[in-house]
C-alpha positions as CSV (number, residue, x, y, z in Angstrom):
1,X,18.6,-36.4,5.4
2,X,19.4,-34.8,8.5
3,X,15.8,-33.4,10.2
4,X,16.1,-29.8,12.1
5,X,13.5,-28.4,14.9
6,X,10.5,-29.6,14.6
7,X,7.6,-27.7,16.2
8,X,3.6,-28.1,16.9
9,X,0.9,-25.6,16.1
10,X,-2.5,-25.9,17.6
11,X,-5.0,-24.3,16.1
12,X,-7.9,-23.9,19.0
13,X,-11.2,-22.9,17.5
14,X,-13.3,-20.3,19.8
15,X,-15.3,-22.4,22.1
16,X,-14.7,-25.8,22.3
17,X,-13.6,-26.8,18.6
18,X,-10.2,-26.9,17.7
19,X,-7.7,-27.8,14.6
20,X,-4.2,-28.4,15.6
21,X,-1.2,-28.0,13.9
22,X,2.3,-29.7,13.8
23,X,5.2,-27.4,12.3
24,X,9.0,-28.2,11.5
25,X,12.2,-26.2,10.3
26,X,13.1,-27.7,6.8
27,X,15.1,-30.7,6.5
28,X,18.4,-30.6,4.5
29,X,18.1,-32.9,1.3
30,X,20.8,-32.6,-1.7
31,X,21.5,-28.9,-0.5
32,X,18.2,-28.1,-1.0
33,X,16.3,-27.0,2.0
34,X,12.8,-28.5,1.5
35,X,9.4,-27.9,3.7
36,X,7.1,-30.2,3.7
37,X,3.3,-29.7,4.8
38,X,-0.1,-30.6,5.1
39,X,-2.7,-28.9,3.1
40,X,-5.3,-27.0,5.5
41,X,-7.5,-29.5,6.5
42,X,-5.6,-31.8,3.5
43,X,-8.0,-30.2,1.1
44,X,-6.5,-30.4,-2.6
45,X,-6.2,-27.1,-4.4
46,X,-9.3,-25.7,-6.6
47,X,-7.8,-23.3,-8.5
48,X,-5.2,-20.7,-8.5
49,X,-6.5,-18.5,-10.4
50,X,-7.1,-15.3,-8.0
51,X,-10.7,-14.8,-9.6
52,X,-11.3,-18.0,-8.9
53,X,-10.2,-18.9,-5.4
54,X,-12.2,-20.9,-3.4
55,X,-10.7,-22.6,0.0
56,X,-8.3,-21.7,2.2
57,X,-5.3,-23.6,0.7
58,X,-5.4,-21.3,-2.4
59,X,-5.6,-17.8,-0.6
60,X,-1.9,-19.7,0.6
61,X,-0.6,-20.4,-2.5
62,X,-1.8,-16.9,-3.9
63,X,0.0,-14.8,-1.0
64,X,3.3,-17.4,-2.1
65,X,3.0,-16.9,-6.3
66,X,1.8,-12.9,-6.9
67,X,2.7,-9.4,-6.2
68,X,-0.3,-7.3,-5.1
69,X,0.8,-3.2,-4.9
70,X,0.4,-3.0,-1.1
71,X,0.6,-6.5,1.5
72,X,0.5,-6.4,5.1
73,X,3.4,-6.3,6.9
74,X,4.3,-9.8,8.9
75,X,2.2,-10.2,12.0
76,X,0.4,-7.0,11.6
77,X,-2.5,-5.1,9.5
78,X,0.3,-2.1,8.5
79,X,0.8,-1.6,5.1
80,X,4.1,-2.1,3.1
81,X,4.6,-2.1,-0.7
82,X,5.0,-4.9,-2.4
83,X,4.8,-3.9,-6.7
84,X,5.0,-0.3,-5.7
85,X,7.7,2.3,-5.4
86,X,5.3,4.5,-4.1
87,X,1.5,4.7,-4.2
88,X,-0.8,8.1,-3.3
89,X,-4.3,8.8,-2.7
90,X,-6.7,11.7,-3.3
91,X,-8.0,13.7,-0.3
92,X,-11.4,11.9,-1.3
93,X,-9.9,8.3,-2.0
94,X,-11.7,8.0,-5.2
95,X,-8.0,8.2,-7.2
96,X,-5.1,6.5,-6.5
97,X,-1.9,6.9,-8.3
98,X,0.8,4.4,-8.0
99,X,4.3,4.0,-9.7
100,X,5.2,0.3,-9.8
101,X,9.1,-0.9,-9.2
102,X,11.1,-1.3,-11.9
103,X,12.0,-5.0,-13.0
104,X,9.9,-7.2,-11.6
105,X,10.1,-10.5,-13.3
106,X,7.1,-12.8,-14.5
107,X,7.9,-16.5,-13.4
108,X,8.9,-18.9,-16.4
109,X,9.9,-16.3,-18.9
110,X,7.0,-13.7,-19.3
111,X,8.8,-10.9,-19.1
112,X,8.3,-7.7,-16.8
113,X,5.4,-6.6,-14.8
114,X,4.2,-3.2,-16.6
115,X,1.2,-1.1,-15.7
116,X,-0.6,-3.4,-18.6
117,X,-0.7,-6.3,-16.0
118,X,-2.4,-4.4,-13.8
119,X,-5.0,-3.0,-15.4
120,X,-5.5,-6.5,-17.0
121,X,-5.8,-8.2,-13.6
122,X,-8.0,-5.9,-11.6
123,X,-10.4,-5.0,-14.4
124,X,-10.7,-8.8,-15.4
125,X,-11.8,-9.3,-12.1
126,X,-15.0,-7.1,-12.3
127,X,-15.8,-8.1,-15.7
128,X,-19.1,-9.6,-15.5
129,X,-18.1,-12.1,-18.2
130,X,-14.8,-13.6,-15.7
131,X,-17.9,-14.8,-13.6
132,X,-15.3,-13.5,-10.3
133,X,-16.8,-14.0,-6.7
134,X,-14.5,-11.2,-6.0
135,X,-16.4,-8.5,-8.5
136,X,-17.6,-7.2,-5.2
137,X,-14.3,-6.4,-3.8
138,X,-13.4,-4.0,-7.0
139,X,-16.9,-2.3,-6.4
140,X,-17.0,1.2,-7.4
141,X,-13.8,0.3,-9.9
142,X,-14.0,2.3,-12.7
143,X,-11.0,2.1,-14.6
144,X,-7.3,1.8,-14.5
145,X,-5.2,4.1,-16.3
146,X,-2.0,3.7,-18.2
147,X,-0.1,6.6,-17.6
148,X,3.0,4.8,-19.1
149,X,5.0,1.8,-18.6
150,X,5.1,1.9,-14.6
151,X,2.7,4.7,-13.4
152,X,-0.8,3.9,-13.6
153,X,-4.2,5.2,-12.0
154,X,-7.3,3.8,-10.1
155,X,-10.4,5.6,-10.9
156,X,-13.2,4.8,-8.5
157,X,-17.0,5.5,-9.2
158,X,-17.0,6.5,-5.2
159,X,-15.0,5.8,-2.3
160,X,-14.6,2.2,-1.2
161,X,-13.9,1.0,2.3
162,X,-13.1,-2.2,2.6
163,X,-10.0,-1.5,-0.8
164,X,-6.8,-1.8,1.7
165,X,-8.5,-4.2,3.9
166,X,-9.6,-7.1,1.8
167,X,-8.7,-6.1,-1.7
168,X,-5.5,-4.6,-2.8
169,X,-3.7,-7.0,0.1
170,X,-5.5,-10.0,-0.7
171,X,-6.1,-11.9,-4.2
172,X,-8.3,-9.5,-6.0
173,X,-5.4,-7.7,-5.7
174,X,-3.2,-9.8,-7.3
175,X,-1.4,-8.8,-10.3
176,X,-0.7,-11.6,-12.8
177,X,1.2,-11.9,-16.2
178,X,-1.6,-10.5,-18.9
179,X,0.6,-12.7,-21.9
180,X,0.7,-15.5,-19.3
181,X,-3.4,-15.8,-19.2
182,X,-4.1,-15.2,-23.0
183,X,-1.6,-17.7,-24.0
184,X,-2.9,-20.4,-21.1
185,X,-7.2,-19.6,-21.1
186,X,-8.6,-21.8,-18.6
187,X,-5.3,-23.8,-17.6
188,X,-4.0,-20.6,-16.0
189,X,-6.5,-21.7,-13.0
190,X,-4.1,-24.9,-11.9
191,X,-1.0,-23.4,-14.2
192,X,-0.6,-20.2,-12.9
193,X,1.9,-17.6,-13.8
194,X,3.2,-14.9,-10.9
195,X,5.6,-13.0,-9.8
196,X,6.2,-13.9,-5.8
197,X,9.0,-15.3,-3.8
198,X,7.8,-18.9,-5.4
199,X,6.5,-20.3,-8.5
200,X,4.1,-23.3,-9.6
201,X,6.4,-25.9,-10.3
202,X,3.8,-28.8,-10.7
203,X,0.5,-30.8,-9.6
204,X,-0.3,-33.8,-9.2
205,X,-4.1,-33.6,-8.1
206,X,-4.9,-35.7,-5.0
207,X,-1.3,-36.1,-3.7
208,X,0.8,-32.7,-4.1
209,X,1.7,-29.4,-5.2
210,X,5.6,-28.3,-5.8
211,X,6.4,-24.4,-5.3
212,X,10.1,-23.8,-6.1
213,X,12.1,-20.8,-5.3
214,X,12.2,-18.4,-8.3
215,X,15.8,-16.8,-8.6
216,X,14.3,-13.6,-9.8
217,X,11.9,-12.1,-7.2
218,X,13.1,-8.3,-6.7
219,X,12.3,-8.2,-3.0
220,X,14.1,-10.5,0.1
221,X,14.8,-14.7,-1.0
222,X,12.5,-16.2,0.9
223,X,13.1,-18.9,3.6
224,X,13.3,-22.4,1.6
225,X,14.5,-23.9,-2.1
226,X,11.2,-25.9,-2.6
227,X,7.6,-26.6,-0.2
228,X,5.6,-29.3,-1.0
229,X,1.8,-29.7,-0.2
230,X,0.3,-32.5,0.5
231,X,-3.1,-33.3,0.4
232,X,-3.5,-35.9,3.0
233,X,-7.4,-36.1,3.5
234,X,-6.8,-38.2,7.1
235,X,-5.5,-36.1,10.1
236,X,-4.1,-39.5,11.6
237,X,-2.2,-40.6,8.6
238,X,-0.1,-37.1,8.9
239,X,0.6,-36.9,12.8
240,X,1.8,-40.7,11.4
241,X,3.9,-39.2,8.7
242,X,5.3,-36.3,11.1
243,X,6.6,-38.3,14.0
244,X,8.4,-40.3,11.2
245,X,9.9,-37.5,10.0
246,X,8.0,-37.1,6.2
247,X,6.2,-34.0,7.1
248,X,7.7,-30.5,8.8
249,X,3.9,-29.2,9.3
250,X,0.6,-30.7,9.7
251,X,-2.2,-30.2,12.2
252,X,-2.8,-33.7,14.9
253,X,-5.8,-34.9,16.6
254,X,-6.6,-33.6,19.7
255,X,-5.4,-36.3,21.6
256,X,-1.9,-36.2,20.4
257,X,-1.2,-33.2,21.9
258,X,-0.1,-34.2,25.1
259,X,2.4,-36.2,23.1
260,X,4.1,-33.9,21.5
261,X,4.0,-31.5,24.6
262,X,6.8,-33.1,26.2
263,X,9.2,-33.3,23.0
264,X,11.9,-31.4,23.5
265,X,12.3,-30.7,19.7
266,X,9.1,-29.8,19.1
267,X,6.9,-26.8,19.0
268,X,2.9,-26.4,20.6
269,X,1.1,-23.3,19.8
270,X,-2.5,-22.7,20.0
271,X,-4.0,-20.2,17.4
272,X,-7.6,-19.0,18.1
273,X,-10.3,-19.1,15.1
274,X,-13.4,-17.3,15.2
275,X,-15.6,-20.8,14.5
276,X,-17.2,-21.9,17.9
277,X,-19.8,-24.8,18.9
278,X,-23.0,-23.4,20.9
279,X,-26.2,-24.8,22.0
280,X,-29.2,-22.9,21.0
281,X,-32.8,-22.3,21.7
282,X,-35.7,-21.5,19.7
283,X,-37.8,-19.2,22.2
284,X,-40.9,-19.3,20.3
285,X,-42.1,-22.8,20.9
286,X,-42.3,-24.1,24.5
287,X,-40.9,-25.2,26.5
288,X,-37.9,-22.9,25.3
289,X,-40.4,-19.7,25.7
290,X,-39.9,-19.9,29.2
291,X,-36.1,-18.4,29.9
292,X,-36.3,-20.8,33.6
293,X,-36.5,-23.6,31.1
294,X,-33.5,-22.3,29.2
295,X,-31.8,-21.5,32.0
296,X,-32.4,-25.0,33.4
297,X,-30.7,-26.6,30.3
298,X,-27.9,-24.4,30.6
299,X,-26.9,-25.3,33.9
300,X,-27.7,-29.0,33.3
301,X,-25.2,-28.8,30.5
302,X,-21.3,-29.8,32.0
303,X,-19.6,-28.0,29.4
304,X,-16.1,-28.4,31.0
305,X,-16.9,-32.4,30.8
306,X,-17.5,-32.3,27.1
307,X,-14.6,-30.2,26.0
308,X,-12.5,-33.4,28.4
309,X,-14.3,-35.7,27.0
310,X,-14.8,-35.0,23.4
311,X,-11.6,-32.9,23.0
312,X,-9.4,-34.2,25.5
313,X,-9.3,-30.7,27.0
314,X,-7.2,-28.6,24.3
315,X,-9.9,-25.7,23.7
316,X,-11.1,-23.4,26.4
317,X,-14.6,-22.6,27.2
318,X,-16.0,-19.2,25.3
319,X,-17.8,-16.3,27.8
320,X,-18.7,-14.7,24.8
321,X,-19.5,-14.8,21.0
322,X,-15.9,-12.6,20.6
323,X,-12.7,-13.4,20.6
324,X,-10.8,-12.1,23.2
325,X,-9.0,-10.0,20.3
326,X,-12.2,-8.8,18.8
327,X,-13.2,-5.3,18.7
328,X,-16.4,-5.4,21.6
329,X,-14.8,-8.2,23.3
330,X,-15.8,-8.3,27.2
């Protein structure tokens, strides 16, 4: 094995709390070029079923196995089509027509995606017996139409906001293989069938999940042969495993930073999250109905000590309940 650039990813929540995050380029193993990684937060996957999603590990493996008809383009909110050759709405957004690409290939041997799947997928989602989470993100869905094999319709009760913001880019939006669910019933959830740049190779629950390259996406071959998960519940056990070389990506304790700061083959980034730790009051019991009293605490609280102290000063402190990024950020 011969190991490539490694790199360092630091997640730093808003406030003082922070996840940090150790990244690699793939190593080289018997031609195959293989990324390993930690599960987010080393959570082990639910279920991939994208009715059925639940943390933050699936929404991953989602964006990695299906097509949705419109995705974000990288490192922006700008739409690009993904199934679509071309997609158009009405002047009052409650039709849109859409003409899906021509020979996109179901993983192991389903056959082509056809306006069938489609329909299937998002209507399955806001059927009240699917039991979806996500019913909400279809709300005003009405129908989809089969005009024929690759041109269908979305019908909407009434116009719906959030639909290219957190539905048709996200996993309500994901289009899976109809033949693939009826033949599979519940084990579709943790056997799931797609069409993306990598299919579900296998699980083993507790330890790791296996995406392989599949040969036949229609759009660009994505980066690496093979990614393997791991679900490695102990954040010191993987900064172990990645300065040893058996993990490209994983996030580290806070006080390892420093450490890997001054490798030369290694990459530190600090990624902002919206979560933040504050101290509150409740100012209708005293003393705390008196703002000097608040005010007091505040001041008597060394904030700059705690984030040194407690998280060996990776985050910065907040001004405000915003991210810097935020629309109303001051």
């Amino acid at each position: 094995m011969k190991r490539t650039k490694l790199s360092v990813t630091v997640l730093s929540l808003l406030l003082i709390l922070s996840l940090i995050f150790l990244t690699s380029a793939a190593e080289l193993q018997a031609e195959e070029r293989v990324l390993r990684i930690r599960a987010q937060g080393g959570a082990d996957v639910n279920s991939v079923d994208p009715a059925h999603l639940y943390g933050s590990e699936d929404v991953n493996l989602d964006l990695a196995i299906f097509h949705k008809l419109l995705r974000f383009e990288k490192g922006s909110f700008e739409m690009e089509n993904d199934a679509v050759e071309w997609i158009e709405f009405s002047d009052d957004y409650r039709e849109i027509e859409f003409k899906l690409k021509e020979g996109i290939q179901f993983h192991h041997g389903y056959g082509e995606m056809t306006t069938e799947d489609v329909k299937f997928s998002f209507e399955r989602i806001v059927d009240p017996e699917t039991g979806s989470w996500y019913a909400d993100d279809w709300q005003g869905l009405k129908e989809v139409e089969i005009i024929d094999r690759y041109q269908g319709r979305i019908i909407m009760e009434e116009p719906f906001a959030a639909l290219l913001t957190s539905t048709i880019p996200w996993n309500p939006g994901s289009i899976i293989s109809k033949e693939a669910y009826q033949d599979r019933g519940e084990e579709f959830e943790t056997n799931p069938v797609g069409s993306g740049p990598y299919y579900w190779e296998e699980w083993t629950p507790g330890e790791k999940i296996v995406l392989k390259r599949f040969e036949d996406y229609i759009g660009e071959a994505p980066d690496f042969d093979r990614i393997e998960i791991y679900s490695i519940g102990e954040i010191r056990v993987a900064d172990m495993l990645f300065e040893r070389g058996d993990l490209d990506e994983t996030d580290i304790p806070f006080d390892s930073v420093a450490k890997y700061e001054d490798m030369d083959d290694v990459n530190l980034e600090v990624l902002t999250n919206l979560a933040y730790v504050w101290l509150g009051f409740n100012h209708s019991e005293p003393p705390f109905d008196d703002v000097l009293v608040r005010e007091a605490v505040r001041s008597a609280v060394n904030v700059e000590e705690i984030l040194q102290g407690v998280y060996d000063g990776v985050p910065e402190v907040a001004r405000t309940i915003l991210h810097p990024d935020i629309l109303g950020y001051w």
